[in-house]
C-alpha positions, 0 to 999 in steps of 0.5 A: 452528963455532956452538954447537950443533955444538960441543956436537955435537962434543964429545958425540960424543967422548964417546959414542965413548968409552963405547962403547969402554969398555961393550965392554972392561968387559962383556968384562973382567967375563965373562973376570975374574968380577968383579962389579964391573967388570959394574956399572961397565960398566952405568955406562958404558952410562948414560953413553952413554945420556945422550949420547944424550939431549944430542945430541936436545935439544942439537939442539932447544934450538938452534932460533929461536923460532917461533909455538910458543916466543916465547922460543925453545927453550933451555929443552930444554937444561935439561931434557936437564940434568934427564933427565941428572940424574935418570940419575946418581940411578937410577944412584948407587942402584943402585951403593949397593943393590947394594953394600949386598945384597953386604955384607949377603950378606958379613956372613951368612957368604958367601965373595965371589969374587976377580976376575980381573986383567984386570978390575983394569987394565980399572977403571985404564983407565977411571979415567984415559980418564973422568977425561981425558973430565971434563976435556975435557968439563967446560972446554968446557961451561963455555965455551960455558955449556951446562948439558947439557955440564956436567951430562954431564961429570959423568956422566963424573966419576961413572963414573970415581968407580965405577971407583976403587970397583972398583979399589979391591974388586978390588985387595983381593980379588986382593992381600990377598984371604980376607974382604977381597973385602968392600972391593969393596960397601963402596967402592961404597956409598961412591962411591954416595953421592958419586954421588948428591950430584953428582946433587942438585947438578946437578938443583937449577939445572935445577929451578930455571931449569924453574920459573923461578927467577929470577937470582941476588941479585948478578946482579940487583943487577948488572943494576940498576946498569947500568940506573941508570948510563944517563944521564937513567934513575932509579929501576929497579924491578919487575925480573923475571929468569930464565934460558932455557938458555944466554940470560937473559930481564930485565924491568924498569920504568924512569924517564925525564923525562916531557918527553922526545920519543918519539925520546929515550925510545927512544934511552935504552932501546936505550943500556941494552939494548945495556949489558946485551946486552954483559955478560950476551950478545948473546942477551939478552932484555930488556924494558923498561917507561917510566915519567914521573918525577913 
């Protein structure tokens, strides 16, 4: 099976699983008078939302590039990251300026309803099948390096934080109960706010590969040292890197001995690009410049 139905597989597992839990959670919310399960079934739905979005680029990105992408389309990964990314902001506000108008309505005096139980069992189901879905997602993106899996995975682990967060409200008002529904937008301010760092730690490497950011300091000085250790190659330099969703792209000008035959100067740069290919993957796109030593 190649990488983009894997990927296809996987979020569709995914997808299913939201569904089942937007509809449990909206029914739970209904029949327990809880808020917080409400919010955290909206949660669920941008989860699904965004499986959604990974499905169409995921697809697109798997493309081979044509007149249009010399480079192909892998960058449509990248920005299904994004779009992802910019979800769990929307939705990390939205937890946060919901549970702030509840506090401030608490501290004015007003008496927040207790919810029901099945609202409770419903948020520790949902920790749990989240939790198994962050797991499941987040070792097969990073297997199959796809920056879209991983930012999903995410999302999982973000509705599971939401879902604590409920739990937690719901298990003050039902057993201590009186003033302490308070517990219920105070832990969502809270998980609101873990939410939106995963959100900045997930958009940054998006933006990043985007505006082509190039590779990371130790890659490159990696990258230099396989070229400088092919035989009868000096002096690399001009190295420009970036990557293009799952493949990375190098640049670089190299030194040969300007008696070389044409024959021998190609045969050095095919030993070099065939080094880098079989560390960074048979995907990579290299170009090389020749230069005559002096």
């Amino acid at each position: 099976m190649n990488r983009e139905k894997q990927i296809y597989r996987i979020t569709l597992v995914g997808s299913v699983g939201n569904v089942v839990l937007v509809c449990i959670k909206f029914l739970a919310g209904v029949l327990g008078h809880s808020s917080a399960i409400m919010a955290d079934a909206v949660h669920s739905l941008s989860d699904f939302l965004t499986d959604i979005v990974v499905l169409v680029f995921v697809g697109i990105s798997g493309k081979p590039q044509d007149k249009s992408h010399d480079y192909g389309h892998g960058k449509f990964e990248t920005l299904a990251s994004l779009l992802i990314s910019l979800a769990l902001v929307g939705a990390a506000i939205g937890i946060i300026v919901s549970g702030s108008l509840k506090f401030a309505s608490w501290l004015q005096g007003e008496e927040l309803p207790a919810p029901g139980m099945i609202a409770f069992w419903v948020a520790i189901a949902s920790i749990v099948i989240k939790e198994a879905m962050f797991q499941y997602t987040i070792r097969r993106g990073r297997s199959l390096d796809s920056s879209a899996l991983t930012a999903n995975a995410w999302h999982h682990r973000s509705d599971a934080l939401s879902s604590i967060g409920a739990a937690l409200g719901i298990a003050g008002a039902i057993f201590i109960g009186g003033r302490w529904t308070v517990l219920d937008p105070i832990a969502s301010v809270i998980v609101g706010a873990m939410l939106l760092k995963v959100a900045v730690d997930i958009m940054r490497p998006s933006l990043g590969e985007l505006t082509d950011e190039s590779l990371p300091e130790s890659t490159e000085a990696e990258i230099l040292s396989i070229i400088a250790s092919s035989p009868g190659v000096s002096q690399p330099h001009n190295l420009r890197t970036r990557r293009i969703g799952s493949r990375i792209a190098i640049e670089a000008h190299i030194r040969l001995d300007g008696s070389m035959t044409l024959q021998e100067a190609h045969e050095r740069t095919s030993d070099i690009e065939r080094r880098l290919r079989a560390r960074f993957g048979s995907s990579t796109i290299v170009t090389l410049h020749m230069e005559p030593t002096k």
